[in-house]
C-alpha positions in Angstrom: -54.6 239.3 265.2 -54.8 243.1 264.3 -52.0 244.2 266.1 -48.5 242.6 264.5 -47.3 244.1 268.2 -49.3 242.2 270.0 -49.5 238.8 267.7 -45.3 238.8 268.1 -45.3 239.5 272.2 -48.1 236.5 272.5 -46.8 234.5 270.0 -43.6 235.0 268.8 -40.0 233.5 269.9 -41.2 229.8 269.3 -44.3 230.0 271.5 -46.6 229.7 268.5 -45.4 226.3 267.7 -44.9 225.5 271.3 -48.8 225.5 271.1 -49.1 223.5 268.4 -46.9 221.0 269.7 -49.2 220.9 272.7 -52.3 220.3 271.0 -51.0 217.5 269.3 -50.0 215.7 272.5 -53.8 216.6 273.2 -54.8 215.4 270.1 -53.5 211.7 271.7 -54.4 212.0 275.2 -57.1 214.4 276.0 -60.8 212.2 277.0 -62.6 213.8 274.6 -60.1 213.4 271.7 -59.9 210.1 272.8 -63.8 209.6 272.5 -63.9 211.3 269.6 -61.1 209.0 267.7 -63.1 206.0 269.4 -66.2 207.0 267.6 -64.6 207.7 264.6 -63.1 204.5 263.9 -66.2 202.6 265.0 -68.3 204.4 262.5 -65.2 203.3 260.1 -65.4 199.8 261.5 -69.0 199.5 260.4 -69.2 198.8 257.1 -73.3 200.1 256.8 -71.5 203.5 257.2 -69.0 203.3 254.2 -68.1 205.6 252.3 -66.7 207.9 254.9 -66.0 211.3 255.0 -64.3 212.8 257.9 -63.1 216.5 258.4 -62.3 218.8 261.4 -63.4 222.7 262.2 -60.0 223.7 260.3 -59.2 220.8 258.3 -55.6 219.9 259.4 -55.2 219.0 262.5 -57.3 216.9 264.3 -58.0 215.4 260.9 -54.7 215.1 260.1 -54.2 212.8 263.1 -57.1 210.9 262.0 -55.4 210.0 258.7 -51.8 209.1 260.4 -53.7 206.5 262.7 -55.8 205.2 259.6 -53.0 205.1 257.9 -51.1 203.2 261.1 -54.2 200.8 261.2 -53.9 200.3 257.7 -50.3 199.0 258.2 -48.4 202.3 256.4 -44.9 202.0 259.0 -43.8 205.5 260.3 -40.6 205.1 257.8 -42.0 204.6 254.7 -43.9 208.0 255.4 -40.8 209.8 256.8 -38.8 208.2 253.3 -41.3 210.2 251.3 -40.1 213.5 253.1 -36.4 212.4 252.9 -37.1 212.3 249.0 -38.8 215.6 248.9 -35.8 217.1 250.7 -33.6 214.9 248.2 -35.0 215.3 244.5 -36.9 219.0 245.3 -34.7 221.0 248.1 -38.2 222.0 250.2 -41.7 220.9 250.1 -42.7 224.2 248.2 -40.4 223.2 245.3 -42.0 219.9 245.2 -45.3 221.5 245.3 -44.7 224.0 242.6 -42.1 222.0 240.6 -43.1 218.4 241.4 -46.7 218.5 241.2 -47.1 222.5 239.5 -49.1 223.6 242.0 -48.7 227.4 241.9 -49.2 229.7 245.2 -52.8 230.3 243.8 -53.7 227.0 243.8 -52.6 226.1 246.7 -53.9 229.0 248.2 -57.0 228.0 246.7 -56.9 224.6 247.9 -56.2 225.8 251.4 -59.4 228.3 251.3 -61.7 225.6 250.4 -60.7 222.8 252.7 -59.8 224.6 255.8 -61.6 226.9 258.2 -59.6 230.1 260.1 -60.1 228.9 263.6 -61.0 231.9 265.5 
């Protein structure tokens, strides 16, 4: 958004990630995210169609989800993922320092990272 104005009055004071929180709850129960999950882990289910490569306009979100459900199919328990943050917080203070001091991924590459695998959703 070109206005800073503007982007704060629409989306500031928590309503940004009110949204968010909103589409993931659609990410669960809207009919054509529902379809479009079905298809996907049919196409999965058939092994003709192996390997797989799944992706989403921006590359986080919807395909995010996809990977927590895989994961959840898979038999990867919500703790064991949320133990993994714990230890972030634990050994590295934020996920940043772990990303720059765990795994020395400076702000270019990540930046880099994020330009090549995601899309700005317009």
């Amino acid at each position: 958004m070109a206005d800073p104005k503007s982007a704060a009055r629409i989306l500031g004071g928590g309503k940004a990630e009110a949204m968010f929180v909103r589409g993931y709850r659609d990410l669960v129960s809207l009919p054509s995210a529902l379809e479009g999950y079905k298809m996907f882990f049919h196409t999965l289910a058939d092994g003709a169609l192996r390997p797989l490569l799944f992706h989403c306009t921006t590359g986080k979100d919807r395909t995010g989800w996809a990977a927590a459900v895989l994961l959840t199919v898979l038999g990867v328990r919500p703790e064991y993922i949320h133990a993994a943050f714990e230890e972030v917080q634990s050994r590295f203070g934020s996920m940043d320092n772990y990303l720059s001091d765990g795994l020395r991924l400076n702000h270019e590459m990540q930046s880099h990272i994020r330009d090549v695998l995601t899309e700005v959703a317009i």
